[in-house]
mmCIF file of the N, C-alpha and C atoms, coordinates in Angstrom:
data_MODEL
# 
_entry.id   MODEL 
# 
loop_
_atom_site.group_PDB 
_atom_site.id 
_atom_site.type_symbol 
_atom_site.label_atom_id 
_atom_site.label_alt_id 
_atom_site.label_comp_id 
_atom_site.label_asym_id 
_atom_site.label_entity_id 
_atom_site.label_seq_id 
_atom_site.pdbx_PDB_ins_code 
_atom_site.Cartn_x 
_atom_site.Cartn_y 
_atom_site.Cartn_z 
_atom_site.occupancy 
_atom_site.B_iso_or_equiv 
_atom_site.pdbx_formal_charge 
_atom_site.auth_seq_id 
_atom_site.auth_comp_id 
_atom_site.auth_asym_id 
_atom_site.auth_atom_id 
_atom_site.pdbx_PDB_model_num 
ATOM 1   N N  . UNK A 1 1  ? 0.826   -1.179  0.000   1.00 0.00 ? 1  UNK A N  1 
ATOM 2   C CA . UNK A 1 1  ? 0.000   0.000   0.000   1.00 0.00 ? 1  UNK A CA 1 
ATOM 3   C C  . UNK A 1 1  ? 0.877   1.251   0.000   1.00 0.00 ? 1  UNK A C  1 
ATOM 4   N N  . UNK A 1 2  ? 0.104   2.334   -0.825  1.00 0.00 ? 2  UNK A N  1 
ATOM 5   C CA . UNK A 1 2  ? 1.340   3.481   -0.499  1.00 0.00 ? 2  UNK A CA 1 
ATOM 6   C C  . UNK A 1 2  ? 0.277   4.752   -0.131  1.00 0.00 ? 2  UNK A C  1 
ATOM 7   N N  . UNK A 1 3  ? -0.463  3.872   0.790   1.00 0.00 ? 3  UNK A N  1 
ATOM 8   C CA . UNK A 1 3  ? -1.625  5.356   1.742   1.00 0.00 ? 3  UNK A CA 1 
ATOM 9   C C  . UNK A 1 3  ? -0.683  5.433   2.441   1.00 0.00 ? 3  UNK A C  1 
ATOM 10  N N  . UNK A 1 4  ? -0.983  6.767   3.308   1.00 0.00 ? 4  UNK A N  1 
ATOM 11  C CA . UNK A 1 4  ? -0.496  6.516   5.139   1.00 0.00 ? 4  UNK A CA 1 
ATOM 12  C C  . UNK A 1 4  ? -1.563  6.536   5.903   1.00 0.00 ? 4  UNK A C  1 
ATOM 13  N N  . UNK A 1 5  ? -2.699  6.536   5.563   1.00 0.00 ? 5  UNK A N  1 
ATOM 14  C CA . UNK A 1 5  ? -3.716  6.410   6.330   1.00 0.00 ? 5  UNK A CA 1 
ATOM 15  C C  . UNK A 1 5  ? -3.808  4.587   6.523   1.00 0.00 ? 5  UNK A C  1 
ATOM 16  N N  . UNK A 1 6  ? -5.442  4.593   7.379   1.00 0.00 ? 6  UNK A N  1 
ATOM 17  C CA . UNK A 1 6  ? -5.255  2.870   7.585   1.00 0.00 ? 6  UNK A CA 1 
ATOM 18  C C  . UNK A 1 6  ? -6.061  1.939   6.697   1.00 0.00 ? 6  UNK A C  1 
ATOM 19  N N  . UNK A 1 7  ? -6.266  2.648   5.450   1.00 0.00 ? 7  UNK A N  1 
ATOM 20  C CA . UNK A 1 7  ? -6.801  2.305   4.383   1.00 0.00 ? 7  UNK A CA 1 
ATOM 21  C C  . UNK A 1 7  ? -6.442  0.871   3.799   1.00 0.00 ? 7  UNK A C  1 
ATOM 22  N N  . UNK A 1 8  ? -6.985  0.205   3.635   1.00 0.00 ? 8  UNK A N  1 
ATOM 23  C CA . UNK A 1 8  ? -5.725  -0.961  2.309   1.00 0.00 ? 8  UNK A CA 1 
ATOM 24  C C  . UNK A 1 8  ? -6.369  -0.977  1.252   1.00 0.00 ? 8  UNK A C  1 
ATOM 25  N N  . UNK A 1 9  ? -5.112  -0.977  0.643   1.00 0.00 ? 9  UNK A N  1 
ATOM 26  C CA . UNK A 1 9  ? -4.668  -0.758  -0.950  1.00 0.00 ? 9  UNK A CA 1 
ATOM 27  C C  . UNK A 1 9  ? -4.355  0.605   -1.347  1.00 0.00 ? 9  UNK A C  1 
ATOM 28  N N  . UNK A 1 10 ? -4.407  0.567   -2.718  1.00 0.00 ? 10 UNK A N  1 
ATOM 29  C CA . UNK A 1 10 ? -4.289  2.538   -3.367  1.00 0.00 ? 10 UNK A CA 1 
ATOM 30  C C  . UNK A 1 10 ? -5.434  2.492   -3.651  1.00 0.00 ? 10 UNK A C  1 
ATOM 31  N N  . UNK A 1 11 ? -5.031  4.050   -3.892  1.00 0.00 ? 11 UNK A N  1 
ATOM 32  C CA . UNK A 1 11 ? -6.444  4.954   -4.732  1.00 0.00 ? 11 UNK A CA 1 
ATOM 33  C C  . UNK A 1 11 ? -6.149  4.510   -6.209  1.00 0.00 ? 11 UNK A C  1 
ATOM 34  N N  . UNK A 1 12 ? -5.663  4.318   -7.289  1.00 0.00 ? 12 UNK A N  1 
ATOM 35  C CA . UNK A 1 12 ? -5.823  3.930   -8.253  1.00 0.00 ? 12 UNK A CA 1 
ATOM 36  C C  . UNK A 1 12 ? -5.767  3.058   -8.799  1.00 0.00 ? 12 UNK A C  1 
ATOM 37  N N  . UNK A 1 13 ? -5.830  1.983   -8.163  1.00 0.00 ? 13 UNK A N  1 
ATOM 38  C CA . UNK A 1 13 ? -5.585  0.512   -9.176  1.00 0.00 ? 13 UNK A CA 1 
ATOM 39  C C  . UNK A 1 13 ? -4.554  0.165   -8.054  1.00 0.00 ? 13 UNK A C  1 
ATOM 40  N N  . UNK A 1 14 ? -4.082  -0.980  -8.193  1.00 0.00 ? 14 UNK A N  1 
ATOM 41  C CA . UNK A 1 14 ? -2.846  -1.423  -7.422  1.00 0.00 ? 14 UNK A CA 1 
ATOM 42  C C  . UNK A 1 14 ? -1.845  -1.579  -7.495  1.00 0.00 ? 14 UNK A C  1 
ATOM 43  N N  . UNK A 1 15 ? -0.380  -1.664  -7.084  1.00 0.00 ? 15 UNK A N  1 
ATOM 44  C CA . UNK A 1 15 ? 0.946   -1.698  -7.903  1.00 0.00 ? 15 UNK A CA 1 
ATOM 45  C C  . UNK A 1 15 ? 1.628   -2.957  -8.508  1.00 0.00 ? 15 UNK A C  1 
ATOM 46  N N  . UNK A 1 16 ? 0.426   -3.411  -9.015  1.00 0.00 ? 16 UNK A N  1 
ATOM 47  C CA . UNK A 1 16 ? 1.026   -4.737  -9.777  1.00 0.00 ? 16 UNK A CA 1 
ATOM 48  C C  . UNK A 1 16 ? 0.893   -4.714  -11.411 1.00 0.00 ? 16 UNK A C  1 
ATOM 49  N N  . UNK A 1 17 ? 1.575   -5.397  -12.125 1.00 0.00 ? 17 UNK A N  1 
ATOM 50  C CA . UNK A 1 17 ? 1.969   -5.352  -13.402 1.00 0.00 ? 17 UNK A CA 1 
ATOM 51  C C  . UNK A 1 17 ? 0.391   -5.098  -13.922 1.00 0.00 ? 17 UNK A C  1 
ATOM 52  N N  . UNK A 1 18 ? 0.176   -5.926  -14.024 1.00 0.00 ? 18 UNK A N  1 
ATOM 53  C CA . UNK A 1 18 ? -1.254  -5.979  -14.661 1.00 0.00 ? 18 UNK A CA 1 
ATOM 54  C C  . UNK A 1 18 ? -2.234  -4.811  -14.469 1.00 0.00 ? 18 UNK A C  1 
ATOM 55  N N  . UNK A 1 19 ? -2.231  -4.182  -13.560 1.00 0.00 ? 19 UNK A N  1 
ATOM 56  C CA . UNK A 1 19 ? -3.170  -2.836  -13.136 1.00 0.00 ? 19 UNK A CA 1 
ATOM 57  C C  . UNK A 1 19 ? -2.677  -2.166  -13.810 1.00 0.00 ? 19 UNK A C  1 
ATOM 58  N N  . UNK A 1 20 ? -1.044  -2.136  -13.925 1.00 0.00 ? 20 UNK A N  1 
ATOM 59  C CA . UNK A 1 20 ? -0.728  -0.553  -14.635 1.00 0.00 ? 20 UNK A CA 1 
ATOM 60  C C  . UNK A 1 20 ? -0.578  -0.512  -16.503 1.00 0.00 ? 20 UNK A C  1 
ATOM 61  N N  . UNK A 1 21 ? -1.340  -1.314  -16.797 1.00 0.00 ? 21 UNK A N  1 
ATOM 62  C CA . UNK A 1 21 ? -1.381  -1.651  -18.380 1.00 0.00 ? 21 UNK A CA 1 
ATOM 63  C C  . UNK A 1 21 ? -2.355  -0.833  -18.657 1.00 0.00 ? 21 UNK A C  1 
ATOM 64  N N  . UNK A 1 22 ? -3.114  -0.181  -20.111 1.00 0.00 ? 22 UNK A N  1 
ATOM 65  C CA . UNK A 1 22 ? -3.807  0.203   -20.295 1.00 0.00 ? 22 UNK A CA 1 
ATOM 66  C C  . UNK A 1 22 ? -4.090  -0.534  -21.994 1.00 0.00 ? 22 UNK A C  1 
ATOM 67  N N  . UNK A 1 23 ? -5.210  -0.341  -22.375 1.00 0.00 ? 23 UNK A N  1 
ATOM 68  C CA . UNK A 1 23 ? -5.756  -1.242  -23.516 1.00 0.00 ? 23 UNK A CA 1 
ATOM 69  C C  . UNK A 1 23 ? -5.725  -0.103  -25.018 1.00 0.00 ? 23 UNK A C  1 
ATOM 70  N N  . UNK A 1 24 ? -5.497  -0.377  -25.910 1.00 0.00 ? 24 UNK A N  1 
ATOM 71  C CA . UNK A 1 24 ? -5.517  0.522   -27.006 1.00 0.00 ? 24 UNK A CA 1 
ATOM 72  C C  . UNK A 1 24 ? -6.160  -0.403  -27.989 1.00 0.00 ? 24 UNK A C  1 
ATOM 73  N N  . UNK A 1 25 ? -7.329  0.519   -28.353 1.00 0.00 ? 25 UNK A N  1 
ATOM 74  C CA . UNK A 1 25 ? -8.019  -0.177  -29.559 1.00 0.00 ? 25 UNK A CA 1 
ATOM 75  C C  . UNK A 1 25 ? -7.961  0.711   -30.263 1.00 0.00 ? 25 UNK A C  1 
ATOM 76  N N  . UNK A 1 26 ? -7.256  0.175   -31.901 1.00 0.00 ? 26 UNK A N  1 
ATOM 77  C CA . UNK A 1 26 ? -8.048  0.652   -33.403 1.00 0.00 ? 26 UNK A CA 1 
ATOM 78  C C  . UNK A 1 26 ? -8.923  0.275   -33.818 1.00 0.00 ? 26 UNK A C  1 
ATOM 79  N N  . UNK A 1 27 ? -9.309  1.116   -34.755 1.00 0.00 ? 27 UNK A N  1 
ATOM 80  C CA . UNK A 1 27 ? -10.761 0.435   -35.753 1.00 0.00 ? 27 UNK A CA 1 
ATOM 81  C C  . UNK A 1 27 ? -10.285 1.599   -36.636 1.00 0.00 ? 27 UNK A C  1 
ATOM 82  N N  . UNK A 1 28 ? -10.938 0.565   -37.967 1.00 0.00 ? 28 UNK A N  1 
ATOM 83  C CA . UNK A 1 28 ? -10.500 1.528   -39.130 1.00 0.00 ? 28 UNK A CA 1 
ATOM 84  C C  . UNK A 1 28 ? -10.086 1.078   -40.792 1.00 0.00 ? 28 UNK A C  1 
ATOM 85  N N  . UNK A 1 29 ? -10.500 1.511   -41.773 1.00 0.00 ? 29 UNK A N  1 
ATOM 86  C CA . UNK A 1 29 ? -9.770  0.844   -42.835 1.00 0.00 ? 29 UNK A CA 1 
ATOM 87  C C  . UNK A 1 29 ? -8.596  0.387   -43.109 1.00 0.00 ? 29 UNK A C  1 
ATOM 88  N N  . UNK A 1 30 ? -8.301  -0.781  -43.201 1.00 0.00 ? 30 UNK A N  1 
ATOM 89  C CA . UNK A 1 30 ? -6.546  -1.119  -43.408 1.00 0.00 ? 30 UNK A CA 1 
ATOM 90  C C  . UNK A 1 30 ? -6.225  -1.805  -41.939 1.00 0.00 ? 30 UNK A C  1 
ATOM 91  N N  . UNK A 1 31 ? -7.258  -1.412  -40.871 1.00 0.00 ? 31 UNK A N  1 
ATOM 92  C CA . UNK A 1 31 ? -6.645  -2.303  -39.608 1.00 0.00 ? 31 UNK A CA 1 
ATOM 93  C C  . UNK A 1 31 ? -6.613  -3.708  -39.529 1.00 0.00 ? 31 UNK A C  1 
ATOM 94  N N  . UNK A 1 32 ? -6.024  -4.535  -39.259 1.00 0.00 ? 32 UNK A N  1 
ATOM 95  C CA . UNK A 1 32 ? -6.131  -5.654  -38.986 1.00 0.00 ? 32 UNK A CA 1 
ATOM 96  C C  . UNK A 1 32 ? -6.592  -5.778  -37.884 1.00 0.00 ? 32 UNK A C  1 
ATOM 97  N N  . UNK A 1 33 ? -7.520  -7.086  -37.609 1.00 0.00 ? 33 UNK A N  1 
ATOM 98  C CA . UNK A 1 33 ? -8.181  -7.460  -36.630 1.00 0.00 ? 33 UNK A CA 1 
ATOM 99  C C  . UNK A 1 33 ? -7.401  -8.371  -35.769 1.00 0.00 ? 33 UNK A C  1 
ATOM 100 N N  . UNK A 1 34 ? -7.431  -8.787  -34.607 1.00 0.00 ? 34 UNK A N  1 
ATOM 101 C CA . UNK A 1 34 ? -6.674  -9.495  -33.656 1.00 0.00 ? 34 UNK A CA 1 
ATOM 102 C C  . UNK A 1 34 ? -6.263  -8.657  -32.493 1.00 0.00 ? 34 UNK A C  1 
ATOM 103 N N  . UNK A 1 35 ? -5.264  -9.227  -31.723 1.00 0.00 ? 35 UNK A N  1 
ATOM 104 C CA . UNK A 1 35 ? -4.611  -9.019  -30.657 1.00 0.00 ? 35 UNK A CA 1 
ATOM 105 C C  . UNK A 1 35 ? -2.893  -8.796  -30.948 1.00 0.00 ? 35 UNK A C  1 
ATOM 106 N N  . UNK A 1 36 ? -2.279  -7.770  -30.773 1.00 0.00 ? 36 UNK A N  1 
ATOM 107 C CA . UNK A 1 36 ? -0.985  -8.200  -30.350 1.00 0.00 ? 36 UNK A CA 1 
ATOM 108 C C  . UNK A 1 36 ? -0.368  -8.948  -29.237 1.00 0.00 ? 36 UNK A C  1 
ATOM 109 N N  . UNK A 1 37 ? 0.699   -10.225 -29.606 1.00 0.00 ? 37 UNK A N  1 
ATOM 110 C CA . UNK A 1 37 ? 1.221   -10.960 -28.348 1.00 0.00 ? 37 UNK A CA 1 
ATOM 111 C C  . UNK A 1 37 ? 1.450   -10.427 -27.586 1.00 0.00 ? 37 UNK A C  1 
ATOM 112 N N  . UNK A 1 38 ? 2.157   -9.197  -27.836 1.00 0.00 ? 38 UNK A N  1 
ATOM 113 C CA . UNK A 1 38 ? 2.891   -8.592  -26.596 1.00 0.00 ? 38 UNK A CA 1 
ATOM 114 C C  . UNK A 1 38 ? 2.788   -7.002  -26.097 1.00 0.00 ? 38 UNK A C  1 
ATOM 115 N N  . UNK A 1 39 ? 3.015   -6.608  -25.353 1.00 0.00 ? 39 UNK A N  1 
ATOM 116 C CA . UNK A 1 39 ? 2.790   -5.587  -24.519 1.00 0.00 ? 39 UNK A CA 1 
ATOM 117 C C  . UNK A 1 39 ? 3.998   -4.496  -25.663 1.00 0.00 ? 39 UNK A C  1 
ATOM 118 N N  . UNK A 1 40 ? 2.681   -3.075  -25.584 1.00 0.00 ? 40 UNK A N  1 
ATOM 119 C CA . UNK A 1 40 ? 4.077   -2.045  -26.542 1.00 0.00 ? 40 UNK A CA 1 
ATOM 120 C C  . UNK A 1 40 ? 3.678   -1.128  -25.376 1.00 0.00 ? 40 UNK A C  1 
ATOM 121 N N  . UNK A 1 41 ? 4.279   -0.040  -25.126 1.00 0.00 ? 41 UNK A N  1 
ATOM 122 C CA . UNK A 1 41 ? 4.538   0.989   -25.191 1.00 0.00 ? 41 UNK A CA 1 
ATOM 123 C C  . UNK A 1 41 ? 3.618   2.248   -25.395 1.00 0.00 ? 41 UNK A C  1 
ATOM 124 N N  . UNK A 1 42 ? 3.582   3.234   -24.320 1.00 0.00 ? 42 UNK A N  1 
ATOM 125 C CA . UNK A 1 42 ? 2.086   4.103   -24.772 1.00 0.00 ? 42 UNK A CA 1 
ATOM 126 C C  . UNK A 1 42 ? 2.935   4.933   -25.414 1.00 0.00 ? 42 UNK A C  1 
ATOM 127 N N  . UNK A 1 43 ? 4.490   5.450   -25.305 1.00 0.00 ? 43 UNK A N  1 
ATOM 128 C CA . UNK A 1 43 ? 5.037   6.031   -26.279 1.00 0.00 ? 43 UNK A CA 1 
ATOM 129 C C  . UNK A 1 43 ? 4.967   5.705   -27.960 1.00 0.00 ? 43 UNK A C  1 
ATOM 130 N N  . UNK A 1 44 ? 4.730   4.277   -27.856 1.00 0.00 ? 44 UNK A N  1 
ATOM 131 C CA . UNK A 1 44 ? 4.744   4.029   -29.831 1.00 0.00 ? 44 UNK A CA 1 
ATOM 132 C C  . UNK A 1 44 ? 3.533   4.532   -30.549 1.00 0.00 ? 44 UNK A C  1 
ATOM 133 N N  . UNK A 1 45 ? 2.763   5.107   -29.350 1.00 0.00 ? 45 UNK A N  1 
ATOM 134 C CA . UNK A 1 45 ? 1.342   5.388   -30.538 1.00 0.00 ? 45 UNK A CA 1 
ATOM 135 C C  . UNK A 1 45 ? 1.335   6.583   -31.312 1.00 0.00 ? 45 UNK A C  1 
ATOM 136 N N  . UNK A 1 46 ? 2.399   7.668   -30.705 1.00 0.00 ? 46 UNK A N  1 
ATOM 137 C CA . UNK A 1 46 ? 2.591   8.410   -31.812 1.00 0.00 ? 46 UNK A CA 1 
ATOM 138 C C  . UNK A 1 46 ? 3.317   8.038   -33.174 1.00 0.00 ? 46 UNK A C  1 
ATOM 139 N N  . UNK A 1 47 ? 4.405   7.311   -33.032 1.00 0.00 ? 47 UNK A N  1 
ATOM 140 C CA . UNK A 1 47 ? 5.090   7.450   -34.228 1.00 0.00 ? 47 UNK A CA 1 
ATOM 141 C C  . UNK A 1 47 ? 4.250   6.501   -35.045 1.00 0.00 ? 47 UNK A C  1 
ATOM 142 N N  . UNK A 1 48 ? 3.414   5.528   -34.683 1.00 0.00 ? 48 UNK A N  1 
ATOM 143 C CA . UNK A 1 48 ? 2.114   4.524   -35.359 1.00 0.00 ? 48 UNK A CA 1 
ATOM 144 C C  . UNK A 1 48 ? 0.941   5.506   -35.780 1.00 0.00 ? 48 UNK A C  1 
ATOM 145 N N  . UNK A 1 49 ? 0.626   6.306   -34.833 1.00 0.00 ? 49 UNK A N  1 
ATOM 146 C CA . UNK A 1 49 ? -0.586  7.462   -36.013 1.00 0.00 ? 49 UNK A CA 1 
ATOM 147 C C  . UNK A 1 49 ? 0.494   8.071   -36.990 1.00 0.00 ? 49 UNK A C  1 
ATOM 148 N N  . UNK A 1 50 ? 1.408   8.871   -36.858 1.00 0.00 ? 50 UNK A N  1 
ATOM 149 C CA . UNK A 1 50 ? 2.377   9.060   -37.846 1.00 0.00 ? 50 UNK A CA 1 
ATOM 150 C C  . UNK A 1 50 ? 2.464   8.660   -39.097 1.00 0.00 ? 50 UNK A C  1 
ATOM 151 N N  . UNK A 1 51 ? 3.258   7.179   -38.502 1.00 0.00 ? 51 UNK A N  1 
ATOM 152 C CA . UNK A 1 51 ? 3.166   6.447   -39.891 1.00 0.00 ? 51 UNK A CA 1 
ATOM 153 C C  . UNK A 1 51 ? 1.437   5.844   -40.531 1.00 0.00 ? 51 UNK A C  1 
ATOM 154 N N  . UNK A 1 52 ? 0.632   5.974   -39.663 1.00 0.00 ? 52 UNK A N  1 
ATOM 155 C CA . UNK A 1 52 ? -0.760  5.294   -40.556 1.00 0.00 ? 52 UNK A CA 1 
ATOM 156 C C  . UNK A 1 52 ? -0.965  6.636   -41.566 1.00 0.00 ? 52 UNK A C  1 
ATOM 157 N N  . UNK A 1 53 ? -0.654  7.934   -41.108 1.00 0.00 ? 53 UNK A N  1 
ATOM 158 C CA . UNK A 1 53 ? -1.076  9.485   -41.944 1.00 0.00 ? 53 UNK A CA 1 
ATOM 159 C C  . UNK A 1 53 ? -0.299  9.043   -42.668 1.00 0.00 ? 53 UNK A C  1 
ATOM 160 N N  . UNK A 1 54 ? 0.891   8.724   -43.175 1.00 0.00 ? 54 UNK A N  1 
ATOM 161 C CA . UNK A 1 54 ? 1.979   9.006   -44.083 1.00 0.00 ? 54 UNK A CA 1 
ATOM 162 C C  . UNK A 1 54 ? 2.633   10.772  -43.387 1.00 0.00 ? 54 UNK A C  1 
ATOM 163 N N  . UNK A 1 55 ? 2.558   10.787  -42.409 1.00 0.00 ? 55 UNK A N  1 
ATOM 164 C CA . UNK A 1 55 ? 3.306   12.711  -41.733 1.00 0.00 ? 55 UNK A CA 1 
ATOM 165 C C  . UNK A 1 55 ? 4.410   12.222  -41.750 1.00 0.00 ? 55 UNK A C  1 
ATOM 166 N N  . UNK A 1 56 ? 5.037   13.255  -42.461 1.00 0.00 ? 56 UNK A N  1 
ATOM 167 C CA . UNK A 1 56 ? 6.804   13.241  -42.313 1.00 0.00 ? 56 UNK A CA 1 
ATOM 168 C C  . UNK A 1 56 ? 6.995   13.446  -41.029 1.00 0.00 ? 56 UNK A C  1 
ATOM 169 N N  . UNK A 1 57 ? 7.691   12.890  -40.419 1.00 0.00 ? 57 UNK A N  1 
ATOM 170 C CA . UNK A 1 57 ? 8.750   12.668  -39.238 1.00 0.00 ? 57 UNK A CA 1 
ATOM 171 C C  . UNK A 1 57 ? 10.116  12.520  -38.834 1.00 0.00 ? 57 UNK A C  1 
ATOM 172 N N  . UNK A 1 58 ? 10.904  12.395  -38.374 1.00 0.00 ? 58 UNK A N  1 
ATOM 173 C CA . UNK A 1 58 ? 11.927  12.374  -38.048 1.00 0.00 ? 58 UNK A CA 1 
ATOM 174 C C  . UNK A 1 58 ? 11.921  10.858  -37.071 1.00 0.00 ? 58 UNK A C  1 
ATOM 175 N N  . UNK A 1 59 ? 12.209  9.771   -36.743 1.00 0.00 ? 59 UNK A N  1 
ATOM 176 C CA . UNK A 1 59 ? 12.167  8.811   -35.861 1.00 0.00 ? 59 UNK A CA 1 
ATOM 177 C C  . UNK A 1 59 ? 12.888  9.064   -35.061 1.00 0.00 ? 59 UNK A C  1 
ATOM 178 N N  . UNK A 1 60 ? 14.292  9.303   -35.091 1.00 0.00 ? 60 UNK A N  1 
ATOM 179 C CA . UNK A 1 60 ? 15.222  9.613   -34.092 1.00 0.00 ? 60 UNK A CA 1 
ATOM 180 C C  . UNK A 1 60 ? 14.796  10.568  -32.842 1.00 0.00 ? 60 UNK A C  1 
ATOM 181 N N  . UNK A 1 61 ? 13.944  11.360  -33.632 1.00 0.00 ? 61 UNK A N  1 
ATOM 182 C CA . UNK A 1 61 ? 13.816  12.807  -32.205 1.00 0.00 ? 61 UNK A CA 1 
ATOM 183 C C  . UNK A 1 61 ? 12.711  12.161  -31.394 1.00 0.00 ? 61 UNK A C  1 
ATOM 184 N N  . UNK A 1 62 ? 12.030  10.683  -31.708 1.00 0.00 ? 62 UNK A N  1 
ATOM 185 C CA . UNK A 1 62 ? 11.189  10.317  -30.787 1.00 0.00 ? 62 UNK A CA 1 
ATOM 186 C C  . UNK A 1 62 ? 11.561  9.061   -29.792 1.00 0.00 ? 62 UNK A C  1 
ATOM 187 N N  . UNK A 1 63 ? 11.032  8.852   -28.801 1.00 0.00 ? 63 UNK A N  1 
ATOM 188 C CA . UNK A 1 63 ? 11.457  8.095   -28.194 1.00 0.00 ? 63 UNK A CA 1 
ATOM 189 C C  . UNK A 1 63 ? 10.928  6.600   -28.147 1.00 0.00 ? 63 UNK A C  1 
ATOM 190 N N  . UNK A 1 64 ? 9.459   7.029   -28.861 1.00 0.00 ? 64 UNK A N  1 
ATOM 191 C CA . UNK A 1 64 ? 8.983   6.094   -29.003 1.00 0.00 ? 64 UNK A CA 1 
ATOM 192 C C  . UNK A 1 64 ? 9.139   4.896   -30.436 1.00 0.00 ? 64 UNK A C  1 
ATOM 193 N N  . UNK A 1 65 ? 8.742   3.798   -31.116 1.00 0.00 ? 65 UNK A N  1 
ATOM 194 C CA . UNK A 1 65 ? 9.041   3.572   -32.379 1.00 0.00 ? 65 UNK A CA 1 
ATOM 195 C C  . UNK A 1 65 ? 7.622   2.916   -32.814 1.00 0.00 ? 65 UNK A C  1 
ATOM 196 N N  . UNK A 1 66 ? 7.379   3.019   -34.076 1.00 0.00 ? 66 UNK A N  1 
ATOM 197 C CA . UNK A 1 66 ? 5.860   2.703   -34.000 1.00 0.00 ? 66 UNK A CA 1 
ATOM 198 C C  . UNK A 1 66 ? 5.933   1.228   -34.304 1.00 0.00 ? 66 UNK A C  1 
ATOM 199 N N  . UNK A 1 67 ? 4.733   1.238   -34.080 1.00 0.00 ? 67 UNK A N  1 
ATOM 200 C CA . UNK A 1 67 ? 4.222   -0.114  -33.762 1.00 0.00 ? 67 UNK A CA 1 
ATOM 201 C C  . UNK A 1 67 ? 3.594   -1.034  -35.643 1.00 0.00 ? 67 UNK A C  1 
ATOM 202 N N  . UNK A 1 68 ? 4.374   -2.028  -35.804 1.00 0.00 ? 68 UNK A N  1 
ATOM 203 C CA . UNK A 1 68 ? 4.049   -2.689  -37.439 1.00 0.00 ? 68 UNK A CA 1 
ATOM 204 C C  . UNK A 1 68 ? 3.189   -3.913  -37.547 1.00 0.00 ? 68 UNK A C  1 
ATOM 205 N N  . UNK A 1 69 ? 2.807   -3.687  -38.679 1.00 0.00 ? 69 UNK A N  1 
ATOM 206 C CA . UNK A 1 69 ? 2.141   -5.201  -38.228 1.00 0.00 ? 69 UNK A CA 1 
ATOM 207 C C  . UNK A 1 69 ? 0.493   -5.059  -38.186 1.00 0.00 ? 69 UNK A C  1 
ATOM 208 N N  . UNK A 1 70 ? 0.053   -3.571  -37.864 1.00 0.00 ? 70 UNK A N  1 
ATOM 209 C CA . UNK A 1 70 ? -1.052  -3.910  -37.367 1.00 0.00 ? 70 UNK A CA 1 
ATOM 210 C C  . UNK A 1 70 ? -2.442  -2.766  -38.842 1.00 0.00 ? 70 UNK A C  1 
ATOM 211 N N  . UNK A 1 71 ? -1.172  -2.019  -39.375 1.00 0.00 ? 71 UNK A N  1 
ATOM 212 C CA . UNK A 1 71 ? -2.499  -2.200  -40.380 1.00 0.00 ? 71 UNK A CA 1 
ATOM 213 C C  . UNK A 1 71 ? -1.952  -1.668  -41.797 1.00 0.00 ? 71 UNK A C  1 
ATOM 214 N N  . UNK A 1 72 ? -2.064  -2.080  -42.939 1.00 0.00 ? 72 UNK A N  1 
ATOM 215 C CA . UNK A 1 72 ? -1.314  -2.466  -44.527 1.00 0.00 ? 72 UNK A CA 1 
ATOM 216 C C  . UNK A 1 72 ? -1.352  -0.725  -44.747 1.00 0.00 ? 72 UNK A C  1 
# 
């Protein structure tokens, strides 16, 4: 717990892996349907809208890298 009161648990969810995930859904022409295996990054969703626009970018100045695979 990281209250100091005599509360148990947190106020937002709890500090385990799984609580601190969050879910990202597309929908859209060209998306593919499914699941990714594995866990990305809330940083890759910019350089992934990026590349779905075709917006010139720079990759290097981001930290994030987008995410492939998920729509033609």
């Amino acid at each position: 717990s990281f209250r100091s009161d005599d509360g148990e648990g947190t106020d937002h969810g709890y500090p385990l892996a799984d609580s601190m995930r969050i879910s990202l859904f597309l929908s859209g022409p060209n998306v593919a349907h499914g699941v990714l295996p594995s866990p990305r990054r809330i940083i890759d969703v910019l350089p992934t809208m990026l590349e779905m626009l075709h917006w010139p970018y720079d990759p290097q100045t981001l930290d994030g890298r987008a995410i492939h695979g998920i729509y033609e």
